[in-house]
C-alpha positions, 0 to 999 in steps of 0.5 A, spaced: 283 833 455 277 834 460 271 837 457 267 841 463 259 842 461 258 840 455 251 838 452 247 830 452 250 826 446 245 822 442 244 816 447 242 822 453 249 822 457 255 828 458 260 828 453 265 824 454 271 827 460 277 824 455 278 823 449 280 816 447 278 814 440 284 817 436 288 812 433 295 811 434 297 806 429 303 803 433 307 800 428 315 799 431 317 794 427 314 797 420 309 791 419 305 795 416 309 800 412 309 800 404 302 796 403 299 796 397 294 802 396 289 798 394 289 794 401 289 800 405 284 803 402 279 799 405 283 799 411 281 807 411 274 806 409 273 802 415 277 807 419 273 813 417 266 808 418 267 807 425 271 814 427 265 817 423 259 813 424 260 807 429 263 811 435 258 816 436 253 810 438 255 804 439 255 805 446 248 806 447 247 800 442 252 796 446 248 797 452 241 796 450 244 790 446 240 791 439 242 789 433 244 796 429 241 793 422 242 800 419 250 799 420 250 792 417 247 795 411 251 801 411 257 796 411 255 793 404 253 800 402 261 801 403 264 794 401 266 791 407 261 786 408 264 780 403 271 779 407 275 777 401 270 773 398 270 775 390 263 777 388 261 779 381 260 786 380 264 787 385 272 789 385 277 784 387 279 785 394 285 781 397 286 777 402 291 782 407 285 787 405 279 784 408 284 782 414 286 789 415 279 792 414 276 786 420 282 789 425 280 796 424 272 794 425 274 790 430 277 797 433 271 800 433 267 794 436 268 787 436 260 787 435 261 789 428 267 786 426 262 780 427 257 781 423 262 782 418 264 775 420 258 772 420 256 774 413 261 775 409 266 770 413 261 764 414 255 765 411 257 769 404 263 764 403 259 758 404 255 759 397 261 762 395 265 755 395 260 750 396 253 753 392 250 752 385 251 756 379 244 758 380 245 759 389 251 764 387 247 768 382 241 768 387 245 770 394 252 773 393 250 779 390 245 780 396 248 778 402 255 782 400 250 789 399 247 787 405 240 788 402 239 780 405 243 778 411 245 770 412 247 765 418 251 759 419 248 754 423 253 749 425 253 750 432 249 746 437 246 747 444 249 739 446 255 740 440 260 746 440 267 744 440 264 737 437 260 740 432 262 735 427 258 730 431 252 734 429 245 731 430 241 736 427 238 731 421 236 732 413 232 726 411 231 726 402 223 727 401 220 723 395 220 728 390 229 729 392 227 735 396 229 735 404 226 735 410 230 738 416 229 737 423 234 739 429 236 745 434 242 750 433 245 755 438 249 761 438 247 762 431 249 769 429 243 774 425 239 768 426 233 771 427 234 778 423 236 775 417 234 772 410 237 765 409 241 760 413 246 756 412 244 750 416 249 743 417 245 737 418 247 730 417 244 727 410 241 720 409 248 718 408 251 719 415 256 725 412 255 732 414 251 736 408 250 744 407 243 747 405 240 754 404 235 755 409 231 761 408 229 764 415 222 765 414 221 758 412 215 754 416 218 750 421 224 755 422 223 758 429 228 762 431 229 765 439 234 771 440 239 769 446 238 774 451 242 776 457 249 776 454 254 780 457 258 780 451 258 782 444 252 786 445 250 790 440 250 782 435 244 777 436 245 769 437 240 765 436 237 759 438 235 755 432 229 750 433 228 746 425 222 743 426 220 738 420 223 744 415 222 741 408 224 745 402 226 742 395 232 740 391 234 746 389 237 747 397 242 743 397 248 746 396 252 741 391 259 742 394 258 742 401 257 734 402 262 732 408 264 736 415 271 737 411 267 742 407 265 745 412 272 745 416 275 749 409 270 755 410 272 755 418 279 755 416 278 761 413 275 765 417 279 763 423 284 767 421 280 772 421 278 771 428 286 773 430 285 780 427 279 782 429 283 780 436 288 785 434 284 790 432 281 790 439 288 789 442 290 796 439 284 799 440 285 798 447 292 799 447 290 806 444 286 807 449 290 806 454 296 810 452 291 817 450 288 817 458 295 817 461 297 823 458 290 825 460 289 823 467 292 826 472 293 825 479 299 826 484 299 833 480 302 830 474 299 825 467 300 817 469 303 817 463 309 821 467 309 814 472 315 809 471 310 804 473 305 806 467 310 807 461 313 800 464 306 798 463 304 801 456 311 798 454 309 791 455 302 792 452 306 795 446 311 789 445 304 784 446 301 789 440 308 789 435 309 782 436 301 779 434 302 785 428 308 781 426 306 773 427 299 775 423 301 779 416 306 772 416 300 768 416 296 772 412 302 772 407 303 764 408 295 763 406 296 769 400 301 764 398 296 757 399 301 755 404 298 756 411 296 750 415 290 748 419 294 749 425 298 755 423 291 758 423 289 756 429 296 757 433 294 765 430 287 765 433 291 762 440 295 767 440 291 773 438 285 772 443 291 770 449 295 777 446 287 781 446 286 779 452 293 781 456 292 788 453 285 788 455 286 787 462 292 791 464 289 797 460 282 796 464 286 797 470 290 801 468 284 806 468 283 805 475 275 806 476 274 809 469 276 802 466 269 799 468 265 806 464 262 804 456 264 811 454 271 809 456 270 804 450 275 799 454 270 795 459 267 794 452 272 791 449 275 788 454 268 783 455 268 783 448 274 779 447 273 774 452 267 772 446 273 772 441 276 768 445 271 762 444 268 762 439 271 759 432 274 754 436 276 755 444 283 756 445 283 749 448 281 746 442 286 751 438 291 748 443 290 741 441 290 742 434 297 745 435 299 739 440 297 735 435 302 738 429 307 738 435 308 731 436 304 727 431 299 724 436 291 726 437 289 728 443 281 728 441 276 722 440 
C-alpha cells in the first residue's frame, strides 16, 4: 500500500511508499510447528525487538555505516546476546532457542545478527569453554548483559582461510606473563569493545588463547572503512605491538587450534540460520510488493511469471528450514559433525543468496532502494557467504568427508 505525503522519518526521508517488514512465517512443511514455548519465547522477543526497535533505524545506521552501540546493549538488556552459552545468573537457553533468535536478528539485519555473533558466539564462548574460574567470573556476566563487549582475534591480513598457520607470536615473559607481538583483520568490535580473545602461537609452537583488554598499551585498533556490507558492525584492523600482560591472560583450556576449531564449530551453524533468517526476510519482502506493486493495471503477484518466481523462492526457503532444525536436532543430541556443519553454512548462504538475487529483481528499480530493505540484505549475504569459512573452504570439508581424502595442505 502506497502512502502518498506522509512525514520525514527519523533518518530525514519520506515514509516508505510499500510496506514490506510484515512478517510471514513461511512454514509449509510444519518445521516450526509445536516448539517449546520456551524456545519461541526467545524467538518473540527478538522478533518484536527488530520490528519495534531495529526497523525504524537501521537503514540510516546502515547507510552511514555506524556501530549502533545502544542496540547491542539493548541486546543484552533483553537476553540475546549470549547464543546459547549458559551464564550464571542467567535462565537456561537451548540451543534451538539461540538458533531461532540469530534467524529472526538476522530478518531484521545481518549486522545485528553479527554482533550477536561475535559476542556471544566467539567472544563469550571462548571463556565460557576455554577460560579460568576467575576469566568466567570476571567476564561472562558483563559480556552477556552487554555492559563490556568482546572480540575474536583470529583472522590475519595474510591468513583467512589458513588461520591455523597463524604468525601472530606470544612469547612467555620472566615473571610467566605474556608479551604479544602481531596483526589481525576483520576482527569484529575490534575497536569499540572492552576485552579480545586473541590467538597467537606460544613458546610451544601450538596455537593458545589469551584475554587481551583493548585498552591495553600496544593494543592498536583501526576501524576497516569503505565496506559495502554489514555496514551497521565495525571490523578492525589489529596491530599488537609487544603487548605484555600477566599470567592471569592465558586462558587455561585454550592450547592448540583445535580448541579454537571446537568454538568455530559451534557458531558455524549459527552462520547457517542467520542466512535463513536473511533468506526469509527477503522472501517476505518480495511476496508483500507483489501484492502491492502494480503495473499492467493489475498487482505483479497476478503475473504467472512472478508467482512461478515466488514458488521458487518458497522451496529454497522450506527446504534450508528443513535441513537446519536437523542439524541443530542432531547437535541438541552431541551428533553433528564438522562437516555436517559445514555442509549447513554451505548450503544455507548459496540458498540466501539465490533468494536474495531473484527477490532483488524481482522489485525491479526498487530492489536497489535501502527503504525496500532487499538491497541491504542482499549485500549483507554476500559477507555471510564468507566469513566463518568461505564456501570453498566448506567445500572441501565436505569433500573430504565424501571421499576420505584431503584436498588442503
Amino acid at each position: 500500500m502506497s502512502h502518498p505525503g506522509k512525514g520525514p522519518t527519523p533518518q530525514g526521508t519520506l515514509e516508505p511508499e510499500y510496506e514490506l517488514w510484515e512478517p510471514i512465517d513461511p512454514d509449509v512443511a510444519g518445521v516450526f510447528r509445536g516448539l517449546p514455548a520456551e524456545d519461541l519465547a526467545y524467538r518473540d522477543r527478538a522478533r518484536a525487538f527488530v520490528q519495534d526497535e531495529v526497523r525504524p533505524v537501521i537503514a540510516g545506521i546502515w547507510d552511514r555505516a555506524e556501530y549502533p552501540l545502544e542496540l547491542a546493549v539493548r541486546l543484552g538488556e533483553l537476553d540475546l546476546l549470549r547464543d546459547g552459552v549458559d551464564v550464571p545468573g542467567f535462565p537456561e537457553q537451548s540451543l534451538l532457542a539461540a538458533s531461532l533468535t540469530t534467524m529472526e536478528l538476522a530478518r531484521g539485519d545481518g549486522s545485528i545478527a553479527t554482533i550477536v555473533g561475535v559476542q556471544g558466539g566467539l567472544a563469550l564462548r571462548s571463556v565460557a569453554q576455554c577460560g579460568s574460574d576467575a576469566q568466567r567470573e570476571r567476564w561472562l556476566g558483563p559480556l552477556a548483559r552487554g555492559s563490556e563487549l568482546g572480540a575474536f582475534a583470529l583472522t590475519e591480513p595474510t591468513h583467512g582461510s589458513d588461520s591455523v598457520s597463524l604468525e601472530t607470536r606470544a612469547e612467555t615473559t620472566a615473571d610467566g606473563g605474556v608479551r604479544i607481538t602481531g596483526h589481525k583483520k576483520w576482527i569484529g568490535s575490534g575497536s569499540v569493545g572492552h576485552l579480545a580473545v586473541v590467538w597467537a602461537r606460544g613458546d610451544d609452537g601450538k596455537v593458545q588463547g589469551f584475554l587481551v583488554p583493548q585498552d591495553a598499551p600496544g593494543y592498536r585498533a583501526s576501524t576497516i572503512e569503505g565496506k559495502v556490507s554489514l555496514r551497521a558492525i565495525w571490523q578492525a584492523e589489529i596491530e599488537l605491538d609487544g603487548v605484555e600482560l600477566g599470567p592471569e591472560a592465558r586462558m587455561p583450556g585454550a592450547n592448540s587450534f583445535a580448541d579454537t576449531a571446537r568454538v568455530l564449530q559451534a557458531t558455524r551453524l549459527g552462520v547457517a540460520w542467520a542466512a535463513l533468517g536473511q533468506a526469509t526476510a527477503v522472501y517476505e519482502t518480495a511476496v508483500h510488493y507483489a501484492a502491492q506493486r502494480v503495473q499492467f493495471g493489475r498487482p505483479l503477484a497476478a503475473s504467472q511469471i512472478v508467482q512461478a518466481r515466488l514458488a521458487e523462492m518458497l522451496s529454497g526457503l522450506t527446504s534450508l528450514q528443513s535441513l537446519l532444525m536437523q542439524l541443530t536436532r542432531a547437535e541438541e543430541r552431541g551428533e553433528l559433525s564438522g562437516p555436517g556443519a559445514s555442509l549447513g553454512k554451505y548450503t544455507a548462504t548459496r540458498t540466501a543468496r539465490d533468494l536474495a538475487r531473484n527477490a532483488r529483481d524481482l522489485l525491479g528499480g526498487n530492489g536497489i532502494l535501502l527503504e525496500n530493505r532487499v538491497a541491504r540484505h542482499f549485500a549483507d549475504i554476500e559477507a555471510l557467504h564468507t566469513y566463518e569459512g568461505t564456501e570453498t573452504v566448506q567445500a572441501l570439508i565436505i569433500g573430504r568427508e565424501i571421499t576420505g581424502v584431503s584436498a588442503f595442505v
